[in-house]
N, C-alpha and C positions, 0 to 999 in steps of 0.2 A: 270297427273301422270299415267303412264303405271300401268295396273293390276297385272301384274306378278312382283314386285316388293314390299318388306315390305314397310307396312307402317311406320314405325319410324327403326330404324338399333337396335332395340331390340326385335321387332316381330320375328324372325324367328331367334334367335341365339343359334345354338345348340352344346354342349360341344363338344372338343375333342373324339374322339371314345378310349374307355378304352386301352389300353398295358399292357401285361402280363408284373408282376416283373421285371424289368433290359434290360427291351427293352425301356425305355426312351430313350430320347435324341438322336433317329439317331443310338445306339452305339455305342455312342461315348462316353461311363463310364471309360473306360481304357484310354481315353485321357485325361479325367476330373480330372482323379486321379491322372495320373502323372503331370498336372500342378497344381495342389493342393501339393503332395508330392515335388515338385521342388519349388514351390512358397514359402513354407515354409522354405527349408534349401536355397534359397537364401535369405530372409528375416533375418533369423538368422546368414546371411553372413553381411549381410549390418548393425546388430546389432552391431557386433563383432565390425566391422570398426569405427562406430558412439563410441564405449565405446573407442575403444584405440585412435581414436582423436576425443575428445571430441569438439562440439562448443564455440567458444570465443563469447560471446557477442559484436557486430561493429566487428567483425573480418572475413577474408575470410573463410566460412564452408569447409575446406579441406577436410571433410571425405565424402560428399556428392558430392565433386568434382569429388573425387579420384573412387568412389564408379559408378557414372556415367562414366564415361573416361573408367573405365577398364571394366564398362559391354558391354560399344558399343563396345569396343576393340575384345572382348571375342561372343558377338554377329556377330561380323563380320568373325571371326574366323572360328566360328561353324557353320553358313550357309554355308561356303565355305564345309567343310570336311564333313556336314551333306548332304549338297545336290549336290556337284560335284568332291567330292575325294574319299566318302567312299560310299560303299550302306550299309546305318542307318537302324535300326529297326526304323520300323513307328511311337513307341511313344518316342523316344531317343530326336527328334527336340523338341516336346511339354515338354519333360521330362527338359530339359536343356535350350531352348533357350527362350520357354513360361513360365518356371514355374523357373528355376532356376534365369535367367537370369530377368527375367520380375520381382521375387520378389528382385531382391538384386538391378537392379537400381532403383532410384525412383525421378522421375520427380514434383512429388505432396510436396518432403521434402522441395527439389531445389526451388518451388515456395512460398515455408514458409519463406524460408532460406531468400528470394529475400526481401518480405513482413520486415522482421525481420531486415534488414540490414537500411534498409529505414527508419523504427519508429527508428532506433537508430541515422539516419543523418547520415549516413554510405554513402553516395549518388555513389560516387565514387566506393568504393568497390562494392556495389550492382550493378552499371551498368554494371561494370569489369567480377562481377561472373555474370551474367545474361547472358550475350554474350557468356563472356567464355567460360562457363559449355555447350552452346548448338553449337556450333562453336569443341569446343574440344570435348566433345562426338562424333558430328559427326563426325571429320575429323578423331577419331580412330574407328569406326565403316569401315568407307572406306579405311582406313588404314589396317585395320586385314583382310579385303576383298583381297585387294591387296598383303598382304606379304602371306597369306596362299595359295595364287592362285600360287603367286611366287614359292613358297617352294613345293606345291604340285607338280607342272610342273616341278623343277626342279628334285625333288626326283625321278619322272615316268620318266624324261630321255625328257621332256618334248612332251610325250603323254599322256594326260587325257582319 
């Protein structure tokens, strides 16, 4: 074993160098916060949707469909006008597309929902929305990509 080398990878481990107050993270507080403040009011979006369609038990989860489908839709959307129609303020993408968008769809319910459909002998519905849900998010994801590209080239006379 080379000398210049610790002996175990706990000999020689020395803390981070201290940063002043709010110099954490690179600077990146103002980004953290608006996907904390976004994460939250879409969270509280994807609430809203879960109380006004409530889940059936054996039944397809609509609200978790509907809630995936229109965030890829709406994710596809705002990438287009965040990063090739408009020039965005820099935390407007984190503010809306990581934090809004990231807390109101949610992939983690989707895989409960899948779980839940199964203990119920639901076989068929569960495979339907399985596919479904990740098939139809995508295709509106790429979809909103496509009709905002459309729409923006059209509105500019088609020069971007």
């Amino acid at each position: 074993m080379p000398d210049d080398l610790p002996q175990s990878g706990e000999d020689e481990v020395l803390p981070p160098p201290k940063r002043p107050l709010g110099q954490g993270g690179g600077g990146q507080g103002p980004a953290y916060a608006a996907v904390a403040v976004g994460g939250a009011a879409g969270a509280l979006a994807r609430y809203g949707l879960a109380l006004a369609l409530p889940p059936v038990p054996g039944q397809f989860p609509l609200a978790t469909f509907l809630t995936n489908v229109i965030g890829g839709l709406l994710i596809g959307v705002l990438i287009v006008l965040l990063t090739e129609t408009f020039t965005a303020h820099p935390l407007l993408r984190p503010l809306l597309v990581t934090g809004v968008l990231g807390g109101f769809t949610t992939f983690s319910t989707y895989a409960v929902d899948v779980q839940h459909l199964l203990a119920a002998h639901a076989i068929g519905v569960a495979l339907g929305y399985l596919f479904g849900t990740l098939v139809s998010a995508l295709a509106a994801t790429w979809g909103g990509i496509l009709l905002t590209r459309a729409l923006s080239g059209a509105l500019s006379g088609g020069v971007r």
